[in-house]
DRENLOSE-697147 format. One line per field, with one value per residue (C-alpha): residue number from 0; y, z, x. Coordinates in nm, 4 decimals. Layout:
BEGIN
num = (NUM; ...)
y = (Y; ...)
z = (Z; ...)
x = (X; ...)
This chain:
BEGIN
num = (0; 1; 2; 3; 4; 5; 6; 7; 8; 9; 10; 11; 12; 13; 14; 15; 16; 17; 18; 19; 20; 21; 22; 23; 24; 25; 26; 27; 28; 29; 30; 31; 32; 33; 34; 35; 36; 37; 38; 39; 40; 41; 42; 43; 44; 45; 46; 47; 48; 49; 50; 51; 52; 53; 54; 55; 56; 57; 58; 59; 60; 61; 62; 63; 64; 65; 66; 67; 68; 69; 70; 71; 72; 73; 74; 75; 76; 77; 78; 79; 80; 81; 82; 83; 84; 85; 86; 87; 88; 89; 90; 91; 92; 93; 94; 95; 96; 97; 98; 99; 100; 101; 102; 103; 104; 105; 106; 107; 108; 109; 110; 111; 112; 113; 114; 115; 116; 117; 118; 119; 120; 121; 122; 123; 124; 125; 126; 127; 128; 129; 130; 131; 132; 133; 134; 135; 136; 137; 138; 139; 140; 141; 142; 143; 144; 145; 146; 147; 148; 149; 150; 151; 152; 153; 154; 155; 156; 157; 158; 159; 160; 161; 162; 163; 164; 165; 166; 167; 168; 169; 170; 171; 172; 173; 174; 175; 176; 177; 178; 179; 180; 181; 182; 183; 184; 185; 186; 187; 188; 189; 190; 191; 192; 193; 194; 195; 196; 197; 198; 199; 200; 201; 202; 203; 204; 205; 206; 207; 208; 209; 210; 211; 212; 213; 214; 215; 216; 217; 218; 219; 220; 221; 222; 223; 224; 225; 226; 227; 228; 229; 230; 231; 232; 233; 234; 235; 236; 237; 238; 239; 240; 241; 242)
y = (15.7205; 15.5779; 15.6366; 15.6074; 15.5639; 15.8034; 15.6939; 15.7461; 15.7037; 15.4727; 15.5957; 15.9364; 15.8057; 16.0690; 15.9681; 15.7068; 15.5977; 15.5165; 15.3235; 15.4089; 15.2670; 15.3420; 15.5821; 15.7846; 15.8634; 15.9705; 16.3208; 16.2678; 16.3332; 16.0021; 16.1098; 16.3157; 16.4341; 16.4680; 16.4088; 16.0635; 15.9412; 15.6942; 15.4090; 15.6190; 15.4799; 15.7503; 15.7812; 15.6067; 15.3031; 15.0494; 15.2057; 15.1752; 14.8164; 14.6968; 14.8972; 14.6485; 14.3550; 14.1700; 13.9161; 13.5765; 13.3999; 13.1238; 13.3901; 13.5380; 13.4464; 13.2841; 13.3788; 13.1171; 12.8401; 12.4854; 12.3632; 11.9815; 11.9222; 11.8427; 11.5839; 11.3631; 11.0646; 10.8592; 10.5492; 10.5208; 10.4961; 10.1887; 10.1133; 9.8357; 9.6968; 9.7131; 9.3553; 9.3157; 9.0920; 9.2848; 9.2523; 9.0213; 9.0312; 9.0114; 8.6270; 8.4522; 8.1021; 7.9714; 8.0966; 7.9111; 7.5631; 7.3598; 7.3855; 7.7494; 8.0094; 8.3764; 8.5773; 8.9503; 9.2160; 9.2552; 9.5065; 9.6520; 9.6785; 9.9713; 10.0773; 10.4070; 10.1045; 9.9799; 10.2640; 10.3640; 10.0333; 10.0532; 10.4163; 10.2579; 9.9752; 10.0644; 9.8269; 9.9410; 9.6499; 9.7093; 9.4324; 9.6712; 9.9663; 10.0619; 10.3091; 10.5664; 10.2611; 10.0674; 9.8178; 9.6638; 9.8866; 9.5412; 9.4134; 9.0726; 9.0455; 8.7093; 8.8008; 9.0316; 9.3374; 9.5070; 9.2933; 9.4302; 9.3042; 8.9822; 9.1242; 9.3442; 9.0594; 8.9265; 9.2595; 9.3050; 9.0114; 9.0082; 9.3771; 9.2209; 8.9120; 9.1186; 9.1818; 8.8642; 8.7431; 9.0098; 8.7600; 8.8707; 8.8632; 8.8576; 8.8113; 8.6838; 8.3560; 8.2627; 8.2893; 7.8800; 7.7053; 8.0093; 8.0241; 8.2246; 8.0368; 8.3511; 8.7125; 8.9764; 9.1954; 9.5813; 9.6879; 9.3358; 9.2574; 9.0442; 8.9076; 8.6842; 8.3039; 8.2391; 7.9192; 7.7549; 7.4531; 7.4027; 7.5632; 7.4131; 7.5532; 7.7850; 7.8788; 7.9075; 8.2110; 8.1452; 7.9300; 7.8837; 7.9123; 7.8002; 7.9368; 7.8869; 8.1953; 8.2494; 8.5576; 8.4707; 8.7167; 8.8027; 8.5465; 8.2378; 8.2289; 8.1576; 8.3915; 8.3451; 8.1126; 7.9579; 7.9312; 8.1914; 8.1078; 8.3692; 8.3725; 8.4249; 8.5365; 8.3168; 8.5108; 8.4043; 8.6437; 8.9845; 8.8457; 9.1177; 8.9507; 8.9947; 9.2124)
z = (14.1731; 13.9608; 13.5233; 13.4437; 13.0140; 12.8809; 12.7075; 12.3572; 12.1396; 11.8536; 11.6909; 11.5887; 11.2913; 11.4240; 11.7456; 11.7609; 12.0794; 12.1387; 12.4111; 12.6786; 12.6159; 12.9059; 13.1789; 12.9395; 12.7423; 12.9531; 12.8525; 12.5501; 12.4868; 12.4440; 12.2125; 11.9214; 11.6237; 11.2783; 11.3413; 11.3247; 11.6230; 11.6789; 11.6262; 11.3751; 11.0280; 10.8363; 10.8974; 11.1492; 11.2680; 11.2440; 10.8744; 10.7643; 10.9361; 10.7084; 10.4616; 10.4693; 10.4725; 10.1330; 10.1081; 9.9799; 9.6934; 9.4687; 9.2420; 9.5088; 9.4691; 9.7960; 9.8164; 9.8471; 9.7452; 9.6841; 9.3508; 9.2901; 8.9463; 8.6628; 8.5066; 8.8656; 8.7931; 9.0328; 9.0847; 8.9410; 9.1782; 9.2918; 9.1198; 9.3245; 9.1411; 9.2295; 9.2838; 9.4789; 9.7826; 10.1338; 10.3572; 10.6266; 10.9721; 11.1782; 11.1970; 11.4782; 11.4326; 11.6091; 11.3170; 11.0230; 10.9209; 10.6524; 10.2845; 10.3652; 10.0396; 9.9818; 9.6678; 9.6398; 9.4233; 9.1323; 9.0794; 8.7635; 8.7577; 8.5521; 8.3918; 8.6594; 8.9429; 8.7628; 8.7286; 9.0738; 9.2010; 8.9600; 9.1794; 9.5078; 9.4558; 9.1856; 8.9529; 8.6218; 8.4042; 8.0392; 8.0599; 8.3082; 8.0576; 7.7309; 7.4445; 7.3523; 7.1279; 7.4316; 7.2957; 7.5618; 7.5671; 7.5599; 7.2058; 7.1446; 7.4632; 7.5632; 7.6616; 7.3678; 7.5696; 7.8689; 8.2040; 8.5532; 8.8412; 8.9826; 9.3159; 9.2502; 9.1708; 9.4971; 9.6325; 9.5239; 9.6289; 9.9446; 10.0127; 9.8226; 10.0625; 10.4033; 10.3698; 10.2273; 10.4850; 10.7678; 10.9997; 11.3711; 11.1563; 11.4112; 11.2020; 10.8761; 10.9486; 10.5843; 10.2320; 10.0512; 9.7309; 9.5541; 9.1823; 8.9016; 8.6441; 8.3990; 8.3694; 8.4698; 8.1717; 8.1674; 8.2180; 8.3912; 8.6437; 8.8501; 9.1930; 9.4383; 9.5427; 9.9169; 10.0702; 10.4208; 10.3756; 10.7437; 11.1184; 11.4388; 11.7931; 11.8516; 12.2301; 12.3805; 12.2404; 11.8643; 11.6033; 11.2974; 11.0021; 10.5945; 10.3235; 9.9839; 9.7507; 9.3939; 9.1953; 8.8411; 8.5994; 8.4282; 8.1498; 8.3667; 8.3853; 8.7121; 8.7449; 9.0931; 9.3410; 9.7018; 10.0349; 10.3111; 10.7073; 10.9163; 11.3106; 11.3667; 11.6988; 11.9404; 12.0040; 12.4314; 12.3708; 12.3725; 12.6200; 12.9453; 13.2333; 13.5737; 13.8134)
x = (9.3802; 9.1173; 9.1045; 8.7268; 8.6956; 8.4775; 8.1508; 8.0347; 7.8135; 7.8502; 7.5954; 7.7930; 8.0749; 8.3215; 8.3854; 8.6780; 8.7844; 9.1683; 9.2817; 9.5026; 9.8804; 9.9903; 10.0805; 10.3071; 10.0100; 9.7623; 9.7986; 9.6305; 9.2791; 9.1040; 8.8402; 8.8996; 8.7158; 8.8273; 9.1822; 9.4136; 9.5265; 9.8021; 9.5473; 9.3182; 9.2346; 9.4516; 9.8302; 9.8646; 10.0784; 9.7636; 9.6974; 10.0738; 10.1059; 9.7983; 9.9098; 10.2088; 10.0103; 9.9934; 9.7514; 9.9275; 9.8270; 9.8539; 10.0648; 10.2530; 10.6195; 10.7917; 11.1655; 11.4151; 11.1607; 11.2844; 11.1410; 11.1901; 11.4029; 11.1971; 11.4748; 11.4238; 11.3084; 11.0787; 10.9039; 10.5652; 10.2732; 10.1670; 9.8334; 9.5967; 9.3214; 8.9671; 8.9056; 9.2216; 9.1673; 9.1524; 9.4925; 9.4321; 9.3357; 9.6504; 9.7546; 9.9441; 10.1109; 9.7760; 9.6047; 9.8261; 9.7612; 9.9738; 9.7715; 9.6345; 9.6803; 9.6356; 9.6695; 9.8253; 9.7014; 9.8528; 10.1604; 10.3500; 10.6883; 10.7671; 11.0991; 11.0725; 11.0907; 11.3901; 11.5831; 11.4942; 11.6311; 11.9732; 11.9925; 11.9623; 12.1974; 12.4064; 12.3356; 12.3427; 12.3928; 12.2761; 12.0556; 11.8467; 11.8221; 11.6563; 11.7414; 11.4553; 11.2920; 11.2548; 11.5418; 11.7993; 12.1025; 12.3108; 12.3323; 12.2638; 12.0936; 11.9738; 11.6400; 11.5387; 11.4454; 11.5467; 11.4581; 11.4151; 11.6752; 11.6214; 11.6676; 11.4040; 11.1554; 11.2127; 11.1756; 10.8370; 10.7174; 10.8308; 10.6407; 10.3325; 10.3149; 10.3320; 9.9924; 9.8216; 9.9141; 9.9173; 10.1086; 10.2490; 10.6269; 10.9182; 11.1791; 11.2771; 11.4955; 11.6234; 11.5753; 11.6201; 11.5860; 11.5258; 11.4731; 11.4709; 11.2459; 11.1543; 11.2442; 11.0399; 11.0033; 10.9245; 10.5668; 10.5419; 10.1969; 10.3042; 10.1255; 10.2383; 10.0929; 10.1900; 10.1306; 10.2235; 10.4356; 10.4984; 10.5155; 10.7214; 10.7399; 10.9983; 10.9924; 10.6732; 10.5701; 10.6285; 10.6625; 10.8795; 10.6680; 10.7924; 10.6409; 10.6091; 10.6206; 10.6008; 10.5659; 10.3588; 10.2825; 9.9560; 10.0115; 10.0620; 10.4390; 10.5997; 10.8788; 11.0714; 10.9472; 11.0995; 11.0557; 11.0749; 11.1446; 11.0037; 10.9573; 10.5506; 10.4180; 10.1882; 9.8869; 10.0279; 10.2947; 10.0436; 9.7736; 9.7750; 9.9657; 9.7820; 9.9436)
């Protein structure tokens, strides 16, 4: 048995042709004229279903949406300088000699950052928070205004020195002789000075490197300084080994 679709013309607006849904509905005319058919334009199932369609817009309210408290309080952005130097080139312990220096950009520590930090650690020391004059909630305090955490000092400059510079890290052996000369103040810039001091074979794919660090702030002072001991790839270690 063979079902041949009739032709039209589409030149004539009232023919509408309607598709065969199956065997069920064979029995029904396939072109029709002046009268809706189950895919026709009026009262129909295709008409109703867009019908039901509501085009979504910005104004269109979503239910159950999650909107983000507006008493949160989070970190300011991290704002890089223009002339702040490029990251490095990925270094291996080949790569690092004894005298060699890079600079960071330069990053402010913000009383968001602080607060942020006092969140994820629970500290929550006066010393660490202001009233709405920006005075230290500790009277007397020995510093005259609020201060960030040490901690977070050191925190700081250890992000700002992974890329300046971009060295094949392993692992971070030790933290030594580490000082906190100043305090880091809110609304502090502060960039980090990182120098080698010193590199010795560890294994035969990588070294033991010591750096100096020190975090200064935009007026000169040295805040935190020390030395770092961190386990720096050989560039042998990721050469293809022949099969």
């Amino acid at each position: 048995m063979q079902f041949f679709r009739p032709k039209c013309r589409l030149g004539e607006p009232w023919v509408r042709l309607a598709w065969l849904r199956g065997l069920n509905d064979l029995h029904r005319p396939l072109l029709t004229r002046g009268q809706p058919t189950d895919f026709g334009p009026r009262g129909s199932r295709w008409s109703t279903f867009k019908q039901g369609m509501m085009p979504m817009s910005d104004s269109t309210p979503i239910q159950n949406a999650i909107i983000p408290s507006q008493n949160v309080t989070r970190p300011d952005p991290v704002v890089i300088a223009k002339d702040s130097p490029e990251p490095t080139e990925t270094l291996y312990c080949e790569d690092l000699q004894v005298g060699d220096e890079w600079l960071s950009p330069w990053r402010t520590i913000s009383a968001n950052d602080v607060r942020a930090f006092s969140e994820l650690t629970g500290d929550f020391d006066p010393l660490h928070d202001e009233d709405e004059n920006g005075e230290s909630l500790m009277p007397k305090s020995p510093f005259g205004r609020p201060v960030a955490h040490g901690l977070l000092g050191l925190s700081v400059l250890a992000g700002l020195s992974t890329e300046y510079p971009r060295a094949a890290t392993l692992a971070l052996v030790s933290v030594s002789d580490w000082n906190f000369d100043n305090p880091v103040f809110f609304g502090e810039r502060v960039r980090v000075v990182t120098t080698v001091e010193s590199t010795e074979a560890h294994g035969r794919r990588a070294a033991k490197v010591t750096w100096h660090r020190q975090l200064i702030s935009d007026d000169g002072r040295t805040l935190q300084q020390g030395k770092f001991v961190t386990l720096v790839a050989s560039n042998k270690r990721y050469r293809r080994q022949p099969r």
